[in-house]
N, C-alpha and C positions, 0 to 999 in steps of 0.2 A: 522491087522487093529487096533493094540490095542496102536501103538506108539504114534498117535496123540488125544488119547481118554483122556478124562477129566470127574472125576465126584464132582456131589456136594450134600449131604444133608443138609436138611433145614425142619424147622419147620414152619407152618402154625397155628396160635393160638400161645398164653401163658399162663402162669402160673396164669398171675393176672388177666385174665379173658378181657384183653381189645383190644383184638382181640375174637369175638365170632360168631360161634363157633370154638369149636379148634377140626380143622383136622386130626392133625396127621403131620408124619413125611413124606416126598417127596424126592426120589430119584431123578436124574436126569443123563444122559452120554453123553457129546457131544462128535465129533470130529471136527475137523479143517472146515466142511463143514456148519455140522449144528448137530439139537437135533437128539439122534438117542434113547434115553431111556428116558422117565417119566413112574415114578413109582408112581401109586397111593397112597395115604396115609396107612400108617403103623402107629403102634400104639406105635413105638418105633425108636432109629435111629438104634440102631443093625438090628430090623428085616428090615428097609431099606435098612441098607448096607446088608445083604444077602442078599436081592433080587435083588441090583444090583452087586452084586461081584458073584452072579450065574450068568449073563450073559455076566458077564464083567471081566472076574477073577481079573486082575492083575491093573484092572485101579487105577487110583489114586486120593484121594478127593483131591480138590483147590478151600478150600471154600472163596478164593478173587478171583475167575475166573470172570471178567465180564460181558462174554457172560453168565455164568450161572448164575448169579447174577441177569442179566436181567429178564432170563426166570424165576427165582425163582419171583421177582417183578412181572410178569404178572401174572403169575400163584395166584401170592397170590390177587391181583387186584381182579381176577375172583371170586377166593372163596369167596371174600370180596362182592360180589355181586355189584365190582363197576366197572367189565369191561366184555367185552360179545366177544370180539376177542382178537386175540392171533397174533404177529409179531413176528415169528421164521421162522428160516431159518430150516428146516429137512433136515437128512441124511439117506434116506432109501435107501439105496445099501445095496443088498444081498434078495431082496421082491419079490414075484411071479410079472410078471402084474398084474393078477388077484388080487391080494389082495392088490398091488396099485391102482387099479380100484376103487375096492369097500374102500377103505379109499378117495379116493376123491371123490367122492358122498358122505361118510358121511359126509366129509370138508364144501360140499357143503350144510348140513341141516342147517337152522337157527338159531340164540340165541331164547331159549323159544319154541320150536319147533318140535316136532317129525317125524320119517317116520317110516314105518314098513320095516323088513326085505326083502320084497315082491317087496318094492319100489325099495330099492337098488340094489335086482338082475335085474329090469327091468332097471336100469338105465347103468347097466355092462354089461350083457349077457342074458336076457330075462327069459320067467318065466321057473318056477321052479327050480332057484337054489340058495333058499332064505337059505336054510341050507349052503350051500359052503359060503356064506355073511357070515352067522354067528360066521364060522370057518376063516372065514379072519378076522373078526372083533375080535373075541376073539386073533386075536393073534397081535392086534394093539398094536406096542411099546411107542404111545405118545399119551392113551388117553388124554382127555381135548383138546389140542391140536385139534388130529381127533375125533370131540364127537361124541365119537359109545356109549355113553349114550342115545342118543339121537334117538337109533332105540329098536323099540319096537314090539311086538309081532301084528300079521293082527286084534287079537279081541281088541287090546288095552294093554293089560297084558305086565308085563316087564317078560322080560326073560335074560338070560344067559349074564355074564359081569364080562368080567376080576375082577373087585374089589369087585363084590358080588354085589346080587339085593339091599340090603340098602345102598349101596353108590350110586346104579344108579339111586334108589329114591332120594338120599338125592343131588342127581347132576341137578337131573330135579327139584325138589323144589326149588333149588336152582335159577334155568332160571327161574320157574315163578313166582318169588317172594314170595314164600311161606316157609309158617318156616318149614313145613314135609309135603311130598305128600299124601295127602288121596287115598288109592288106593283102601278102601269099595264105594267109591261114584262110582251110576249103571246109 
């Protein structure tokens, strides 16, 4: 699968401060169909490109690739707090059902928005298998894209997230307009 694969880093923020705040560095891997990898920000482009050259050994950057060029523009839209969806085409061949399920139900949470884990097994396979969510979600290849930020613990609490609970804070503060999520307020 790796003949028609493309990747691209890119940075989100600069140096001079007029992009704020600054991200980090974003992976990303198509192929011919559509997005099959975003990689949440990294603090560097090396440790981007290892995280996608571990999934992707052999791909190759083209940082004038258009389609990714595009997604790189949405993506930075978003973080910019000046766009709230996303027009990509995904390529997810190779994914359980199951864990195509439960990434469309989170597709389907709103900008600004949350559900609990709870929600989303009710909305795939009924209750109790809010832990099996969790474990599809933690293995979602395009968060932002699928905001599995966007599911959070039944008492409110964030819990478990591919890029670590302070990027899932800082993704949900992000939707509601705020500069860091207070997460003491009872």
């Amino acid at each position: 699968m790796t003949d028609d694969l493309r990747a691209l880093i890119f940075h989100v923020g600069t140096p001079d401060n007029s992009f704020e705040p600054d991200w980090g560095w974003i992976g990303l891997v198509a192929s011919a169909r559509g997005l099959r990898l975003l990689r949440l920000p990294e603090a560097s482009f090396d440790a981007a490109q290892r995280y996608v050259h571990e999934y992707y050994p052999n791909v190759p950057l083209i940082p004038a690739d258009p389609g990714l060029l595009n997604v790189a523009d949405q993506v930075r839209a978003y973080l910019a707090g000046a766009a709230s969806e996303f027009s990509v085409e995904l390529d997810l061949r190779g994914y359980t059902p199951f864990a195509l399920s439960v990434w469309a139900a989170a597709a389907r949470i709103p900008y600004g928005q949350t559900r609990t884990y709870g929600w989303i097994a009710d909305q795939v396979s009924g209750a109790g298998a809010a832990q099996a969510v969790g474990a599809a979600l933690d293995a979602n290849p395009v968060p932002l894209i699928i905001p599995c930020h966007r599911v959070i613990g039944s008492d409110g609490s964030l819990h478990g997230f591919a890029g670590g609970l302070d990027m899932k804070a800082r993704l949900l503060a992000l939707e509601s307009g705020q500069q860091r999520l207070n997460l003491d307020a009872g």
